[in-house]
C-alpha positions in Angstrom: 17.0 -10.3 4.7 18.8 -9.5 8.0 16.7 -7.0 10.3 17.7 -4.5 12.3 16.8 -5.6 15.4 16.2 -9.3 17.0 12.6 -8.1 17.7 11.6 -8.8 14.1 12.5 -12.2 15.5 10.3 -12.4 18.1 7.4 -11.8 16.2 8.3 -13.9 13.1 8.5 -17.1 16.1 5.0 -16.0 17.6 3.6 -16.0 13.7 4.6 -19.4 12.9 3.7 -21.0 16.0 0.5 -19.7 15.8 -0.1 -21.7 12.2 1.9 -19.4 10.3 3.9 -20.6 6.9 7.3 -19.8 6.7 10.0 -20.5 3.7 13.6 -20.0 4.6 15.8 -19.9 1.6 19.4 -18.7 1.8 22.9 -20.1 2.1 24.2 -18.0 4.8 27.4 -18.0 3.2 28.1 -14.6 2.0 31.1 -12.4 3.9 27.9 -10.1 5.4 26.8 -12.7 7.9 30.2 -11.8 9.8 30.0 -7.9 10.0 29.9 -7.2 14.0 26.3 -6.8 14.4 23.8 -7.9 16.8 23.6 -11.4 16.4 27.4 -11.5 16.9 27.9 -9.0 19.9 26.5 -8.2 23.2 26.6 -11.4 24.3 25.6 -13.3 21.2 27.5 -15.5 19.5 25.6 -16.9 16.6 27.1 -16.8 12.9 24.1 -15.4 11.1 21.1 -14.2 12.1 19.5 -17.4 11.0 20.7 -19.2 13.7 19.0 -16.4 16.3 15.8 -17.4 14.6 16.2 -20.8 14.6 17.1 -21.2 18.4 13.9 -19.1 19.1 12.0 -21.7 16.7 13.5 -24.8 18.5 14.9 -26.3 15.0 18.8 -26.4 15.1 20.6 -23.3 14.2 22.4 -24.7 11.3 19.0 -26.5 9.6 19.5 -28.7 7.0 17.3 -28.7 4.1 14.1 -29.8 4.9 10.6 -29.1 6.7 10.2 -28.4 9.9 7.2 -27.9 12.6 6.8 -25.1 14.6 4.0 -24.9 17.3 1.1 -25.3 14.8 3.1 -23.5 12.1 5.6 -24.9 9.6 9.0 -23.7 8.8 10.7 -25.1 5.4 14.7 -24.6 5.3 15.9 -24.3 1.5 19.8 -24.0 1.5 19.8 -22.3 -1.9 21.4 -18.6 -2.6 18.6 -16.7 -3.7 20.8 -15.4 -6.8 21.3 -18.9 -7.8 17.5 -18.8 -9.4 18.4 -16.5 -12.1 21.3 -17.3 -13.5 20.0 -19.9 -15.8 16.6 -21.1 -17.5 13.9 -22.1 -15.0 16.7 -22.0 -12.2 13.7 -21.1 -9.9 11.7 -24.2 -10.6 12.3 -25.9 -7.4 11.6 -22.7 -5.1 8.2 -22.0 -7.2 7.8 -25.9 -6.4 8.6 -25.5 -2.6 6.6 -22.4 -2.7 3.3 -23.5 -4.4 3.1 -26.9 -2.1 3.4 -24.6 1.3 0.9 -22.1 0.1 -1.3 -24.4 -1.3 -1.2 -27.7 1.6 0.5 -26.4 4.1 -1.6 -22.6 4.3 -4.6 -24.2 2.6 -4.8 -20.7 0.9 -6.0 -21.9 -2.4 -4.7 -21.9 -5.8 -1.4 -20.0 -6.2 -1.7 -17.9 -8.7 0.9 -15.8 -10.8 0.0 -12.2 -12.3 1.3 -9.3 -13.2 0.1 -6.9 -10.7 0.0 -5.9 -7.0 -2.7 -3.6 -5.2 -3.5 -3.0 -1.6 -6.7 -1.3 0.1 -6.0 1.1 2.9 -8.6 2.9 4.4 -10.3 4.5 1.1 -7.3 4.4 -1.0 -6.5 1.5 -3.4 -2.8 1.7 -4.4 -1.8 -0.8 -7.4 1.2 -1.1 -9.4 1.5 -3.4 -12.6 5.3 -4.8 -13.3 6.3 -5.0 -16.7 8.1 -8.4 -17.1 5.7 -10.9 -15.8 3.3 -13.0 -16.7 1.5 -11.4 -19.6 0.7 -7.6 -20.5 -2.7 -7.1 -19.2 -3.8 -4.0 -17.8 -4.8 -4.2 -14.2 -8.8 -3.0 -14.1 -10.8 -1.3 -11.3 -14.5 -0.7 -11.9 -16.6 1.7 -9.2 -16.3 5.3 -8.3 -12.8 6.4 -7.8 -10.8 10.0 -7.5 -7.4 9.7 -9.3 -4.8 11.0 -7.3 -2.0 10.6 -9.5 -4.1 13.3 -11.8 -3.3 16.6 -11.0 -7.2 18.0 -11.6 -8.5 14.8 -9.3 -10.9 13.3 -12.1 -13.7 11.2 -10.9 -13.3 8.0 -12.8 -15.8 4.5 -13.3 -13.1 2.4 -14.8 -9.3 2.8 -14.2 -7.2 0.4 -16.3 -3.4 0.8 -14.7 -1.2 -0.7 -17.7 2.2 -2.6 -17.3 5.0 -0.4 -15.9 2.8 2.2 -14.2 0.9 2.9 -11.0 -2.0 3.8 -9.5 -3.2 5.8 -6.2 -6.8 5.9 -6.0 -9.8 7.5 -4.0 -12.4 4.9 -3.5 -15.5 7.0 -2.7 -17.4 3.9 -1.9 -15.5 3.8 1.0 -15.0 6.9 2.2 -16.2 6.9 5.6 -19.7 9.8 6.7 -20.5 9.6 2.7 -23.5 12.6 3.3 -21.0 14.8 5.4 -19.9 17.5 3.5 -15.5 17.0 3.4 -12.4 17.7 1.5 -11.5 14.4 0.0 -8.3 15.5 -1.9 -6.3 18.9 -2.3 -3.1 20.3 -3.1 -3.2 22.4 -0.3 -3.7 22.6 3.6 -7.1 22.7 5.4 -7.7 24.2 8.1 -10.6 25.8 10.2 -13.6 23.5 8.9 -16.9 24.6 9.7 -20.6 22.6 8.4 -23.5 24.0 9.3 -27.0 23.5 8.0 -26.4 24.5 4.1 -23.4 25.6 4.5 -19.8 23.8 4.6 -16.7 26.3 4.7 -12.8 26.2 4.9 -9.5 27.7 4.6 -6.8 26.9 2.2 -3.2 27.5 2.6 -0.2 26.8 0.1 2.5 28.7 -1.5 1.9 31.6 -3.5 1.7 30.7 -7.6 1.0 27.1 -6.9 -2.6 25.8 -8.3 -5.5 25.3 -5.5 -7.3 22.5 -6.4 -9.8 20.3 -4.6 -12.4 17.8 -4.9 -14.8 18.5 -2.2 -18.1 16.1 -1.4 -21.5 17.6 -0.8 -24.6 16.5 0.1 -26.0 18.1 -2.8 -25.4 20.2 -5.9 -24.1 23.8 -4.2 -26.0 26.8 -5.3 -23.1 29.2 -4.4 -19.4 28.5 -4.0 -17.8 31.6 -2.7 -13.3 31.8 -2.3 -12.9 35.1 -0.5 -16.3 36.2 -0.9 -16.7 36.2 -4.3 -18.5 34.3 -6.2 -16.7 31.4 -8.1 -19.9 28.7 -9.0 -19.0 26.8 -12.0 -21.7 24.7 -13.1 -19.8 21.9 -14.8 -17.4 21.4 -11.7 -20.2 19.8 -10.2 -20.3 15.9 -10.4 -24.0 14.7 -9.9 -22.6 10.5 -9.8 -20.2 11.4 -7.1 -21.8 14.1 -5.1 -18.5 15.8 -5.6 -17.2 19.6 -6.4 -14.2 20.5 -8.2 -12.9 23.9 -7.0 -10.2 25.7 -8.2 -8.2 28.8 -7.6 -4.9 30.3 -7.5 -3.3 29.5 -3.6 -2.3 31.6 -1.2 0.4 31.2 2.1 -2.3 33.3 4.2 -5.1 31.6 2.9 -8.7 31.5 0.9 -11.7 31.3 2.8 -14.0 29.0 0.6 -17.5 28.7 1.5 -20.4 26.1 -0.2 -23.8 26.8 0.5 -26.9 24.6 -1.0 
């Protein structure tokens, strides 16, 4: 990968010398290396962008093959072209090799392991993804309290299984930060003008005319009324008791529905 600015450089040096584990793999042979770009103008002179990084590390800027210390970090140099490791059976054998040693002795992060799926945590949301040539076929499984946002009616669910060659976006409501304030966790349209009071917890929603309102809104407690536009729109059934959550629904508006909650 070549970035876009030397910066990326900068911070990739700091990283390693810090205790960071890097693994360098490319030939640095392919005609893109010579393109006029900044490692080869404005006063720089260097072949590939390698050999920017390199001169920053203090390792020579054509490294051999081989391992290399950086600060407290460690930089291993494999000369191979990435491509190389999938043009024939196991032609990846060495970099998994390489790969497992660094991570395992070198980053002392534990047993490398090999699965079929990715997820990351951000905030509330949990975003997974489950490729479908790996490892095995499993489905990837969550257990808790989740909102689907991939589901257009924003179910709550207790156990999402995201199976191969799919994905996932999902509301953890066990991390949703002020649990007992009343809030809009997810909509298909716009908030605005949010007002809580004691008992009471209003809004208004803006979207394009014959597009479906839709919301799942968290309450302190069951609501007794549910008013859009002053009349009233209580559904029993909308209400979840597990999540403390409301499912409201309505036809949207560019000017807006006033929806108030009382309880």
């Amino acid at each position: 990968m070549k970035p876009l600015d030397p910066s990326a450089h900068d911070h990739l040096n700091e990283w390693v010398r810090n205790g960071g584990v890097l693994l360098f793999c490319g030939s640095d042979k392919d005609p893109f290396q010579n393109v006029p770009e900044w490692w080869s103008t404005n006063g720089n002179s260097y072949s590939s962008p390698s050999q920017h990084l390199f001169s920053l590390m203090g390792i020579p800027e054509n490294a051999a093959e081989g391992n290399y210390k950086v600060g407290k970090g460690t930089v291993y140099v494999m000369r191979n072209d990435p491509k190389d490791f999938i043009l024939s059976t196991d032609g990846d054998a060495g970099f998994i090799s390489t790969l497992t040693k660094l991570y395992e002795k070198n980053a002392k992060a534990g047993k490398l392991k090999f699965k079929n799926s990715y997820f990351l945590h951000r905030g509330p949301y949990t975003l997974a993804a489950v490729v479908d040539e790996s490892v095995d076929n499993k489905p990837l499984m969550f257990r808790g309290k989740y909102i689907d946002m991939f589901d257009p009616k924003l179910p709550v669910k207790d156990i999402v299984g995201v199976n191969p060659g799919s994905q996932a976006m999902l509301l953890d409501l066990a991390n949703v930060k002020n649990g007992n304030k009343p809030s809009v966790l997810a909509a298909s349209f716009r908030e605005s003008d949010e007002k809580s009071e004691k008992g009471k917890y209003s809004f208004v929603a803006k979207s394009p005319v014959d597009t479906d309102g839709i919301a799942r809104v968290l309450l302190p407690s069951a609501p007794k009324s549910v008013t859009i536009d002053g009349v009233e729109s209580y559904v029993p059934s909308a209400w979840d008791d597990s999540s403390r959550t409301y499912l409201i629904e309505f036809d949207n508006h560019p000017d807006g529905r006033n929806v108030v909650f009382r309880w």
